[in-house]
C-alpha positions, 0 to 999 in steps of 0.5 A: 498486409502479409504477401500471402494476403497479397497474393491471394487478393490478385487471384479472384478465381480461388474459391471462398474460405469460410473461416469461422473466428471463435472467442473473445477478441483480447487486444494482443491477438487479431480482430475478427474483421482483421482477418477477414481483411487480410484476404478477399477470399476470407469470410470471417464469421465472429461467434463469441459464444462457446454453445453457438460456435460449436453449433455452427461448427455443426450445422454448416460448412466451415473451412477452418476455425480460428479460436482465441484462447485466455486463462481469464476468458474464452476457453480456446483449449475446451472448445478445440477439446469439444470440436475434436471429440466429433471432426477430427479432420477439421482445421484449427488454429489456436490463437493462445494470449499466452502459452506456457507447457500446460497449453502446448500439451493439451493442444498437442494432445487435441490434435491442434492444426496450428498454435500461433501465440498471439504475443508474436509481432506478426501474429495477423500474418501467421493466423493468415499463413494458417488458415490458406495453408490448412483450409485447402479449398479446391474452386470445384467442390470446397472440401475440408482437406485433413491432415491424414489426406496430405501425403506422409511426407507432408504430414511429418513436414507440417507436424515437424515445422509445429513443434519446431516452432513452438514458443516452449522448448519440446523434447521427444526421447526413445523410451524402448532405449534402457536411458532414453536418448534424445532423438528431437529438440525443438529451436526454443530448447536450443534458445532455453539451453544453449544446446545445438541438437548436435551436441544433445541427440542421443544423450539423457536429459541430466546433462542439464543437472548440476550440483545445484539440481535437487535430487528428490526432484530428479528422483519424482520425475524418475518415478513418474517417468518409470510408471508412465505417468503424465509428471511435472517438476520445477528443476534447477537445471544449468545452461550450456554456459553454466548458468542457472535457470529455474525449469518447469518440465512436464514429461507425457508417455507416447503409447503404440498401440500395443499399449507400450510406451515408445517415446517421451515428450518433454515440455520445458518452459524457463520460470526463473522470474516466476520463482524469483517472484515467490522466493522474493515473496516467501522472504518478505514472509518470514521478515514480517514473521520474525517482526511480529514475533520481535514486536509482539511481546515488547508491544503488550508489555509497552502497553501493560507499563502504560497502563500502570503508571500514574506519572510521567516520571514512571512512564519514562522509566517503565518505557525505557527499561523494556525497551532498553533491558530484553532481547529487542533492543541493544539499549534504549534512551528517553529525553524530554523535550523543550520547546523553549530552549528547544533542548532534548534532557535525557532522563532515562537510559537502559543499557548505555554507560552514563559516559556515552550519551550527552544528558542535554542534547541542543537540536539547533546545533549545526551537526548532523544528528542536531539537524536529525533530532529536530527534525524529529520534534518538529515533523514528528517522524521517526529517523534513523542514524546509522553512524551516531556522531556530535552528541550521540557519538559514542553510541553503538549500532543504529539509533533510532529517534522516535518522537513521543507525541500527542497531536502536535505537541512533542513531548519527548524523543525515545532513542532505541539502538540495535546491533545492525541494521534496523529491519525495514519500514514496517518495524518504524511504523511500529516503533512511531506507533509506540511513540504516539502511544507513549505520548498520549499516556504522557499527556493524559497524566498531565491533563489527570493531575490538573483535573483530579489536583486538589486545588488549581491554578487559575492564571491571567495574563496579558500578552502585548506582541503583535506576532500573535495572530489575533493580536494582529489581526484585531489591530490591524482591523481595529476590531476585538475578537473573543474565544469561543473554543479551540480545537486541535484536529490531527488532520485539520490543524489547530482550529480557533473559533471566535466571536466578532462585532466587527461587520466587515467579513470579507474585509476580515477575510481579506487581512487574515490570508494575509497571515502565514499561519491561516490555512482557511477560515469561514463563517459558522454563525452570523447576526445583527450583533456578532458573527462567529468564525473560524480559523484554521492555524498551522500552528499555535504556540499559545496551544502547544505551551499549553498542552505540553502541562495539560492545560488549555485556554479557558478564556481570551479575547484580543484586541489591537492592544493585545491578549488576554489569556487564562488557563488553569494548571495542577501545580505551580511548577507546571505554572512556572513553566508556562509562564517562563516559556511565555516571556521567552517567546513574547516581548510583554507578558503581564501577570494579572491572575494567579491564584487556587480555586476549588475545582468543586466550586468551580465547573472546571472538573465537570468539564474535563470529565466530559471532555474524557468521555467525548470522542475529538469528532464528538467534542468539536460537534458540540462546540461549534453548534453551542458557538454557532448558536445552533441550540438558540430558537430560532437557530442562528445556524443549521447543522448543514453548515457545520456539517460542512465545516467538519467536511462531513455529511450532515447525517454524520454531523447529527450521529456526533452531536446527538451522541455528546448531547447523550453523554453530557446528560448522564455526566449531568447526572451521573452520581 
């Protein structure tokens, strides 16, 4: 408590103020009940409402008003504005959240009795101080005192210590002088400035202007000034020691009452971090401007290039040469990348000498762009390397790897190189962007040779290594296990659906968390015969050799002797391929099946149109209800279930299901 409150409480025979409290109570400034606790004879009625408190101002006797006032909130400033207009004489305190020049003027100009900012440590005793200095009741007859009842020299005392002590800078100059001289400065310019009055009275205000000051602005206030107008201009004003500073002024003419202007008031409040910020933000501005204008035409001609090819061989050209040969990019590789002796072949390049670049780039080298590029295939994320060493030695600039991708399968690894500096962030995002587009393209090329071949590849083996999930889990259970289906989900993993006799599911459960590749698992469809169920993998590698031709797995069931596995594939190269990264990663891999199928005597064409026209969500709806026995009568499973293994609602679940069961009829149909 402040020691006027103090004070005033040991003196019971001093009469009541009446103290009406305006406004919302925000937390920077004092309560209502605060204030009438500060002193005892305080009676503090809080009035939120602008209608009600303005009628009570009418209506009743009212010794002083404390009024809050928020750019978001209450309006303090209208009502001292609206209380004015008919009591000129009574008593106002404005408590402002914040002021700045606009507020200390309209206050000024309504005739305010204090303004106590409420940011000020000691706002409570300020408010308090106000209300007992201004209220001025007498024990015989309370009156409201005015302003104009105090004597001359105590109405320039209390007017003076107001502006003195305004949290803006206030300056008054003397308009009947031809350069009109400062003749007042309050303590908060001094603080702005540096400037002690001393040094300042009786000068112009261009001694803030430096070289740095910009002359239209000057010149805007000069004209505002010369025709007696309310002005206000952001200058670039200097400090006494030469700093620069960002300065708000408002300039106001004081008339006499001949009309002639006798004085200028100036308003002057230090926005420096204000246009900080909006510089800092017009810049970000023109970053993303001029990304944009980089960006756009290299995307739609990435994506026209796409389009058109019909190879993965022509898509690594057509890629590589817009990124590498325009005005982008200084140059541009692109390297496909292989999972099995886990190199990066460089196979396109645009705008790099042959010299320069190895044509076979090792990621488990120990070097430090060896440890960057697996990174990149393995977490699928773009990274930057801003001096090129080892491998990339030679390279100029910055290199940028991006990892071309579908899914989780990494196909390649594009390298695009600029002068400097990369921009920021946001042109990363478009360069991956780019890389998943690539990706997909390269994959769905693939998947198109297998479906549109005129013969396929149908290939069977047997796989012995107990490092395979369900080869491990089967034996370890003594249990077979079938496959259902298997469905790669960008945010769930790869997720594997199988069929069961085994009868024990939580001792299933129980071995298979066990496996450091299981995420979850549960239970989509169960009988007296089989159950099916679900696992959710980090990784397959089974997935991944697979994706990587365009292939997937059409049959396997596992057993605690091993795996057998068939997928069909467009070429024998492609065959080749996967069968040698097969042998690498397992101990015994056994061919039993290798031989052509018509894909018109087989369904295998009709499934893979299908699947080209399903959406993911589509797809692994009607998968695991057909699995799960959802379209047996009576159903082994409820759509709730599978809604719920989807981690979606059931009303999205049947929205999915219902839309793949529309497209298979007119793919069904479809002529």
């Amino acid at each position: 408590m402040s020691d006027t409150a103090q004070n005033t409480a040991m003196e019971p025979d001093l009469p009541t103020i009446d103290v009406l409290f305006v406004g919302d109570e925000p937390s920077e400034a004092p309560s209502a009940d605060a204030l009438d606790a500060a002193a005892e004879r305080f009676e503090v009625t809080h009035i939120a409402d602008f209608v009600d408190a303005r009628e009570r101002v009418d209506g009743t006797d009212v010794d002083c008003v404390v009024v809050t006032h928020h750019p978001d909130g209450f309006d303090g400033l209208a009502f001292l504005e609206a209380v004015r207009r008919e009591h000129a004489e009574l008593p106002v305190v404005l408590v402002p959240v914040a002021v700045d020049a606009e507020t200390a003027r309209r206050a000024v100009a309504a005739n305010v009795t204090e303004l106590v900012p409420a940011a000020e440590a000691d706002t409570l005793d300020a408010v308090a101080e106000a209300v007992e200095t201004n209220a001025n009741v007498s024990a015989d007859n309370p009156v409201r005192m005015p302003i104009s009842d105090l004597t001359v020299e105590a109405q320039h005392r209390l007017k003076e210590r107001a502006l003195d002590e305004a949290p803006i800078g206030i300056t008054i100059s003397d308009a009947t002088h031809p350069d009109d001289p400062l003749i007042y400065v309050n303590d908060s310019f001094e603080g702005m400035t540096g400037y002690p009055p001393e040094e300042i009275l009786g000068a112009n205000h261009r001694f803030l202007q430096g070289p740095e000051t910009d002359p239209d602005r000057v010149a805007e206030l000069a004209e505002g000034i010369a025709n007696d107008q309310d002005t206000r201009v952001v200058l670039r004003n200097y400090t006494r020691e030469g700093a620069l500073f960002w300065n708000q002024v408002d300039v106001s003419p004081i008339f006499d009452e001949d009309g002639e202007v006798t004085h200028y008031v100036g308003f002057q409040m230090d926005v420096t971090e204000r246009k900080a910020a909006q510089q800092q933000l017009e810049t970000e501005r023109e970053a993303l401007d001029r990304l944009l204008e980089r960006v756009n035409g290299l995307i739609n001609d990435v994506t026209e290039a796409l389009v058109r090819a019909d190879c993965r061989e022509e898509i690594e050209r057509l890629v590589t040469e817009r990124m590498g040969t325009d005005d982008e990019y200084a140059g541009a590789w692109l390297g496909r990348y292989d999972a099995t002796d886990d190199r990066v072949t460089v196979v396109q390049r645009a705008g790099i000498d042959e010299g320069v670049l190895a044509e076979s780039l090792d990621v488990t080298a120990d070097t430090p762009d060896a440890r960057t590029l697996r990174a990149v295939v393995e977490e699928q994320e773009s990274r930057t390397v801003e001096e090129p060493t080892g491998s990339l030695e030679g390279i100029e600039g910055t290199c940028v790897l991006v990892p071309l991708t579908y899914r989780g399968t990494t196909y390649g690894v594009l390298g695009v190189l600029h002068d400097g500096e990369l921009g920021d962030g946001r042109e990363r995002v478009v360069l991956e962007s780019l890389g998943r587009s690539v990706g997909t393209s390269i994959n769905d090329v693939l998947t198109k040779r297998t479906i549109t071949t005129d013969t396929v590849l149908k290939i069977g083996v047997d796989l012995a290594d107990y490092d395979i999930f369900l080869v491990d889990l089967a034996r370890t259970l003594d249990a077979r296990f079938e496959h259902e289906a298997t469905v790669i989900d960008d945010d769930q993993g790869v997720l594997t659906i199988v069929s069961t006799e085994h009868d024990d599911l939580d001792e299933l459960f129980e071995t298979a968390a066990d496996h450091p590749d299981v995420l979850d698992m549960e239970t989509l469809a169960t009988s007296d015969e089989r159950s099916v169920v679900q696992f959710r993998l980090s990784n397959s590698p089974l997935v991944d050799v697979l994706s990587e031709v365009g292939s997937r797995v059409t049959a396997m069931s596992a057993d605690s002797t091993g795996l057998e596995l068939e997928f069909r594939v467009g070429t024998e190269r492609a065959a080749s391929r996967v069968l040698d990264t097969l042998r690498e990663r397992y101990d015994h891999v056994e061919l039993t099946a290798y031989h052509e199928d018509e894909p018109d005597a087989t369904p295998h064409r009709f499934r893979e149109k299908l699947r080209s026209e399903l959406t993911d969500r589509q797809l692994t709806a009607l998968k695991k209800a057909y699995v799960s026995g959802y379209f047996e009568w009576p159903r082994r499973v409820e759509g709730t279930q599978l809604a719920e293994s989807m981690d979606i609602v059931p009303s999205t679940y049947h929205q999915h299901l219902q839309a793949a069961k529309r497209k298979l009829v007119e793919t069904f149909f479809e002529e």
